[in-house]
C-alpha positions as CSV (number, residue, x, y, z in Angstrom):
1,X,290.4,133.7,8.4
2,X,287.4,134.2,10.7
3,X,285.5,131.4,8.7
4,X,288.1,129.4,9.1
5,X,288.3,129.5,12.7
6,X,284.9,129.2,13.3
7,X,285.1,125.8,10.9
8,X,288.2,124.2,12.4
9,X,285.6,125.3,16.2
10,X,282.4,123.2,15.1
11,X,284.8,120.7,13.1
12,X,286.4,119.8,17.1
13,X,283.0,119.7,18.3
14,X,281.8,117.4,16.1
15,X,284.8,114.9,16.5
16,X,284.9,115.7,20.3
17,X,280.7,115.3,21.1
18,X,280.9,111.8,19.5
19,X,277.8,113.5,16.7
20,X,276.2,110.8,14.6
21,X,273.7,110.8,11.6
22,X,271.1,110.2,14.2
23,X,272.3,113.1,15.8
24,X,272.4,111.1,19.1
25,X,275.9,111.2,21.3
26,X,278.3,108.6,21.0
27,X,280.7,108.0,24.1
28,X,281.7,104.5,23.2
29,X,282.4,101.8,20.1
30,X,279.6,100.2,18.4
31,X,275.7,101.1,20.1
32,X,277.1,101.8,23.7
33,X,276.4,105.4,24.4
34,X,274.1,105.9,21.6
35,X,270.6,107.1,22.9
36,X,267.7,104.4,22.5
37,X,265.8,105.3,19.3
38,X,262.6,106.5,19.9
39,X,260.0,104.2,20.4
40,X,255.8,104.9,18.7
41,X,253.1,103.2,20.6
42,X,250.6,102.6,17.8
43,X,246.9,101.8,17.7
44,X,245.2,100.3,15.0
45,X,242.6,97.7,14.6
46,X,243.1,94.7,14.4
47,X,240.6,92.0,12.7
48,X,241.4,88.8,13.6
49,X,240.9,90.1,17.2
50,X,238.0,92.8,16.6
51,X,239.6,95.2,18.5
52,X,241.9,97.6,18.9
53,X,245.7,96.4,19.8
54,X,248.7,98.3,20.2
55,X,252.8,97.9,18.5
56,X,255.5,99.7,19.6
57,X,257.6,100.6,16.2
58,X,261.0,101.5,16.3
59,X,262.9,103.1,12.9
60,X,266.4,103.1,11.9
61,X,268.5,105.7,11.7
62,X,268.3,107.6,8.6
63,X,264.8,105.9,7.9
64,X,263.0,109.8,7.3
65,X,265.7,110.7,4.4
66,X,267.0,107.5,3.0
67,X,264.1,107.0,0.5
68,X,264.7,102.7,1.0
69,X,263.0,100.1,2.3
70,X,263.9,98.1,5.0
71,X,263.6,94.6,5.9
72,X,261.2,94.0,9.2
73,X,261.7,92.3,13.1
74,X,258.8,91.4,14.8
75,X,259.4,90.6,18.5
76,X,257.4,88.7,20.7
77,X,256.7,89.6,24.0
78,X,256.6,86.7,27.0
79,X,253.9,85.8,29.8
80,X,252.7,88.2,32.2
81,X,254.6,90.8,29.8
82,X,253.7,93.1,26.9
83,X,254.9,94.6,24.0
84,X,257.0,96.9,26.2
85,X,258.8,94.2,26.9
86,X,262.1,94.6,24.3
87,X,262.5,98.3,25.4
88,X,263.7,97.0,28.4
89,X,266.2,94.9,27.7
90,X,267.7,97.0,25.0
91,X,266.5,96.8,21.6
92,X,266.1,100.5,20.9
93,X,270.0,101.4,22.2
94,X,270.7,97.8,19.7
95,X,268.8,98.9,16.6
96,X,271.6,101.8,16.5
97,X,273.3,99.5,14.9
98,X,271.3,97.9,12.2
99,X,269.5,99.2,9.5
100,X,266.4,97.3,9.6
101,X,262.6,98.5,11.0
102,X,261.8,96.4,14.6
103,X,258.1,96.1,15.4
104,X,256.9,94.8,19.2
105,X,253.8,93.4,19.2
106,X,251.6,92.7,21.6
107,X,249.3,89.6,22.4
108,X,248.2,89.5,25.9
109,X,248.8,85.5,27.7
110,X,247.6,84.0,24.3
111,X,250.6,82.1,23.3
112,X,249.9,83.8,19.6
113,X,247.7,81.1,18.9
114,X,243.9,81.3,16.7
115,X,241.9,80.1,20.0
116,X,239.4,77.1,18.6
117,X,237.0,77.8,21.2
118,X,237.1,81.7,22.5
119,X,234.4,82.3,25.6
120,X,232.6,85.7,24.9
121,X,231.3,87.1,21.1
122,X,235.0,88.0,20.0
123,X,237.3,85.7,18.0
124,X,241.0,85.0,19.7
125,X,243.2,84.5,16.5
126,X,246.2,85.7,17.8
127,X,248.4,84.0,15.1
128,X,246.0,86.0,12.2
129,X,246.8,88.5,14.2
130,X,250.5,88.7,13.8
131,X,250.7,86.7,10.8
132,X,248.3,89.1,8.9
133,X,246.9,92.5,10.7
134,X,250.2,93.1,12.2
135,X,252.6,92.4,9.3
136,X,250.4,94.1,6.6
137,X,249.7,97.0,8.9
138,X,253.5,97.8,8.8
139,X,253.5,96.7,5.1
140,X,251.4,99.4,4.2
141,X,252.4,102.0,6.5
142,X,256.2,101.7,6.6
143,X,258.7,101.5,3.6
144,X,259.2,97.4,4.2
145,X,260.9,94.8,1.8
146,X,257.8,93.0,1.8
147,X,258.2,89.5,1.4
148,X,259.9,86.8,3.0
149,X,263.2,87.6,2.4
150,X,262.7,90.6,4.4
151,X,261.1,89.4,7.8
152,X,262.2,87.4,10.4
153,X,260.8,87.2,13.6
154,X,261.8,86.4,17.2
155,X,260.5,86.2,21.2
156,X,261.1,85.6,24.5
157,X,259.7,82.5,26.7
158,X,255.9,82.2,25.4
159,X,257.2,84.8,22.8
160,X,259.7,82.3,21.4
161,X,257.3,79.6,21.4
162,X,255.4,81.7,19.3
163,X,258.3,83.3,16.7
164,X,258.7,79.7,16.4
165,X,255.9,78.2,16.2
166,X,254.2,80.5,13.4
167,X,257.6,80.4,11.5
168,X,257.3,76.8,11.1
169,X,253.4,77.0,10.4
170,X,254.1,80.3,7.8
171,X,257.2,79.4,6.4
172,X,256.6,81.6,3.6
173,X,256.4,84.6,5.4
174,X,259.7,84.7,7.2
175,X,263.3,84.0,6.4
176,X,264.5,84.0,10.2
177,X,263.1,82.8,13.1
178,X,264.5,82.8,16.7
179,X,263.7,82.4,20.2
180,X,265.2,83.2,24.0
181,X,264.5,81.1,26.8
182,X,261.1,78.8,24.9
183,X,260.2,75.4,25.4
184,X,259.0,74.5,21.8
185,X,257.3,70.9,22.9
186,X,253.2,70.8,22.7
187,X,252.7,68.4,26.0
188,X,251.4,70.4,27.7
189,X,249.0,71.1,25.1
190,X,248.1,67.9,24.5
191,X,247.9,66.8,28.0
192,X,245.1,69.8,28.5
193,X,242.9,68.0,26.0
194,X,242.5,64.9,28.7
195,X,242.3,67.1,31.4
196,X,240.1,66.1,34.6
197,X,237.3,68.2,36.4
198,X,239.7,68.3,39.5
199,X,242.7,69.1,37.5
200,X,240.6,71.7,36.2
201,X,239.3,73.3,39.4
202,X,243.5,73.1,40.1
203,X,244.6,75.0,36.7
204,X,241.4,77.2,37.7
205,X,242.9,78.1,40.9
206,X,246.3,78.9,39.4
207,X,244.9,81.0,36.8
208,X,242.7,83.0,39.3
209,X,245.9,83.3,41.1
210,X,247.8,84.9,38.3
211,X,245.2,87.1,37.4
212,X,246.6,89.5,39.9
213,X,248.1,92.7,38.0
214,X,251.0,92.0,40.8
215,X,252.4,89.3,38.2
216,X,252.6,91.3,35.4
217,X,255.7,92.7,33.5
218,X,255.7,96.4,33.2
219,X,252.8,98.0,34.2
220,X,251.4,101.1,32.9
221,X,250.2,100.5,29.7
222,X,246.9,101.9,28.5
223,X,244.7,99.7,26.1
224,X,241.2,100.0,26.5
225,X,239.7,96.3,28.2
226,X,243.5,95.0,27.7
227,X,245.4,96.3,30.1
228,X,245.0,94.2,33.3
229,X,246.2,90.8,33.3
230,X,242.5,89.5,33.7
231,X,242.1,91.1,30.5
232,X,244.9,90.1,29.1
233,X,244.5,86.6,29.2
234,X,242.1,84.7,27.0
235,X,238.9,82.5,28.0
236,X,238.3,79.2,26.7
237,X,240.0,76.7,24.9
238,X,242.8,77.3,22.9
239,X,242.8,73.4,21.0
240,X,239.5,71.0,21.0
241,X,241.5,68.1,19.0
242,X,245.0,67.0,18.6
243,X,244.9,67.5,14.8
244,X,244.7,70.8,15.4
245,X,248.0,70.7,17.6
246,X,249.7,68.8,15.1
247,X,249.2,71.9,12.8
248,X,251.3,73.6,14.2
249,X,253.8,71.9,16.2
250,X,257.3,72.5,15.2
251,X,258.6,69.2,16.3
252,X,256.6,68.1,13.3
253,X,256.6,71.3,11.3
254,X,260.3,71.5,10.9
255,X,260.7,67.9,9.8
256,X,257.4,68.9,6.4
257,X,259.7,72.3,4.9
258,X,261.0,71.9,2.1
259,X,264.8,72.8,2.2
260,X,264.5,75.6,0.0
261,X,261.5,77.2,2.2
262,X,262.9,76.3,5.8
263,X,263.6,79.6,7.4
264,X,267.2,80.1,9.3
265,X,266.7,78.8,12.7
266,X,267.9,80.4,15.7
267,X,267.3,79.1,19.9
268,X,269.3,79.9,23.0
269,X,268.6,79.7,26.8
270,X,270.5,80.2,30.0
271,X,272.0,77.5,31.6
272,X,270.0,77.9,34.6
273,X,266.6,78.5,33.3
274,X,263.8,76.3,34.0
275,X,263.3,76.0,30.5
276,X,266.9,74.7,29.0
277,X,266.0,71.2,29.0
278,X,263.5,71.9,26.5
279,X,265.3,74.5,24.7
280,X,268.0,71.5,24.4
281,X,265.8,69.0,23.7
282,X,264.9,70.7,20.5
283,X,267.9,71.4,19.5
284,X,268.8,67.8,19.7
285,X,265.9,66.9,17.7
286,X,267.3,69.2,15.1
287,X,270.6,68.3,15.3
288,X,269.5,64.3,15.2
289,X,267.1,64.9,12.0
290,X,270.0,67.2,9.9
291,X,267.8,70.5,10.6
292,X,270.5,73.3,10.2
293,X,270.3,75.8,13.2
294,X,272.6,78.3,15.1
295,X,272.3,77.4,19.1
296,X,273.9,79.3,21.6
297,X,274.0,78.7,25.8
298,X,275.2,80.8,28.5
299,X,275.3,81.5,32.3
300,X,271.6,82.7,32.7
301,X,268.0,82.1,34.3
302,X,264.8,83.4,33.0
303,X,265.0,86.8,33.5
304,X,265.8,90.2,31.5
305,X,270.0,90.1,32.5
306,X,270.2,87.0,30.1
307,X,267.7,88.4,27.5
308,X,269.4,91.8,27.5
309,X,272.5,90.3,26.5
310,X,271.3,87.8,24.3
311,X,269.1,90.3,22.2
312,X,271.9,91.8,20.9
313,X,273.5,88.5,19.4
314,X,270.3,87.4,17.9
315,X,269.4,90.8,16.2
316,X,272.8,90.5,14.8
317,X,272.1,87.1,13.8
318,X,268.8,87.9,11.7
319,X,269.9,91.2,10.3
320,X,272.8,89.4,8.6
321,X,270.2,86.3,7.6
322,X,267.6,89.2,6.3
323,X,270.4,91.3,4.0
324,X,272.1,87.5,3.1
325,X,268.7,87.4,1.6
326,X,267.8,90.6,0.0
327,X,271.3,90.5,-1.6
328,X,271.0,86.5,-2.7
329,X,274.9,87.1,-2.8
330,X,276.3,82.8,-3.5
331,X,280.2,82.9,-3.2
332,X,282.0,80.3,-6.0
333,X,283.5,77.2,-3.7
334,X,287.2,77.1,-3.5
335,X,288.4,73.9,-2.8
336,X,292.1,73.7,-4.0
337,X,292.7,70.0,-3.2
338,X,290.0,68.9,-5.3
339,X,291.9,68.1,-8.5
340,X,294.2,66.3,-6.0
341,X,291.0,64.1,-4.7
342,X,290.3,63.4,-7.8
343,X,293.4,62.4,-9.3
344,X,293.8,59.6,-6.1
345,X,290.2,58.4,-7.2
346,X,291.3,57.8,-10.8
347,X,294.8,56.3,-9.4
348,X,293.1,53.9,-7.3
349,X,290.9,52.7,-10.0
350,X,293.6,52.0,-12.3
């Protein structure tokens, strides 16, 4: 009798405290009141940079004793930010709900692109950088469905330029790619390639103006000569030619994939960001040129209220696109009227 008691006790606590596998307490439906998962800031090296960069990796519950792998999210952080940037709006209270491995990375001001001319004796490939150190660092370290169908990646302002941008370059490596708030467009590349000695001293000026740490996102990290934003943003010049813009443009990238290899595409912005014109200009240039893509808009300006809230749709969105993948699950069409279609065809032929 006194086992059962004690039971029927620690049964009521368990249904009353909310317990979970993750052993985290619940207060409400779906991930709100679950704990954030914990976050690991990782160092490793990194060769396409020569030198040491940091990832924050967070697991899913269950990873230690489930024995499976997992598909992979790489996020990209925006300007003046860092790869601390996702734990702030959210994504490790989010990932309660998923069962999939996210991985921030971090890139400094560099726009994740390989830098054609880099000032100084160390190489700027940014995009090598995620594309290859980062990916096969969590390849090998982490129990990951290693191949397209398990990756997608996604970003936030500069950071969705990027997720998009190397998507459409490396469309073999991802099956999802997303952005928050990005522009997409390369004029402003382009335009820097004609660029004159007083519209340099200009962009100069600006630069040495956002060099103060005063501009950056979330302060306090600690990565040895990349911490500060003087050190966080690259020297020289990222493009030399326009060929090597055209690489990887997605206004030209999207229109060269194959149907089979296009990755799932997902864009949103606020409504009152400086950057939904050109978030809506691309999606118009999709929509004219019969790209498939989910699009989404809402009340919003370019800030962490809109991207807190929007996180949590697109993480939804990719970790359905990663298992609709991994599974390769077709369902048989069901179209009831069409022996009816086709009996008007015949009649009107006869």
């Amino acid at each position: 009798m006194k086992k059962v008691i004690i039971f029927c006790t620690l049964l009521a606590f368990i249904l009353g405290s909310g317990y979970s596998q993750a052993g985290t307490k619940k207060k409400g439906l779906g991930h709100i009141g679950y704990e954030p998962l914990p976050v690991e800031d990782i160092a490793f090296f990194s060769k396409s940079l020569q030198r040491e960069m940091h990832i924050n990796v967070v697991l899913p519950r269950g990873y230690d004793k489930s024995g499976l792998d997992y598909p992979v999210l790489y996020l990209l952080h925006g300007f003046t930010s860092n790869y601390f940037e996702f734990v702030n709006v959210g994504v490790p209270e989010y990932l309660n709900r998923f069962d999939m491995i996210v991985v921030m990375v971090d890139a400094g001001n560099s726009s994740y692109a390989n830098w054609a001319e880099p000032e100084g004796n160390k190489p700027l490939n940014f995009a090598d950088h995620v594309c290859k150190d980062v990916i096969g660092y969590i390849d090998n370290h982490y129990r990951t469905i290693a191949e397209k169908k398990g990756r997608a990646i996604n970003g936030i302002s500069m950071g969705a330029n990027g997720a998009i941008t190397l998507g459409l370059t490396y469309p073999h490596l991802f099956c999802s790619i997303a952005g928050h708030s990005g522009g997409y467009n390369m004029d402003m590349a382009r335009a820097a390639l004609k660029v004159t000695e007083t519209e340099k001293k200009e962009g100069n000026d600006f630069r040495n103006m956002m060099m103060q740490d005063t501009t950056m996102r979330y302060l306090g990290i600690n990565i040895p000569g990349f911490s500060t934003m003087r050190d966080r943003s690259p020297k020289g010049k990222m493009y030399t030619t326009k060929e090597q813009i055209d690489r990887v443009d997605p206004y030209i990238n999207v229109l060269k994939i194959s149907k089979e290899e296009l990755p799932h595409i997902y864009i949103d912005c606020g409504t009152k960001d400086f950057l939904y014109e050109s978030t809506k200009n691309f999606m118009k240039y999709l929509l004219d040129n019969g790209i498939p893509f989910v699009y989404g808009q809402s009340d919003g300006t370019h800030e962490e209220d809109y991207w807190g809230r929007e996180v949590s749709v697109s993480m939804a969105v990719q970790n359905a696109i990663m298992l609709r993948n991994i599974w390769g699950k077709e369902y048989p069409v069901y179209n009831p009227y069409m022996e009816v279609f086709e009996k008007m065809k015949k009649d009107t032929k006869e």
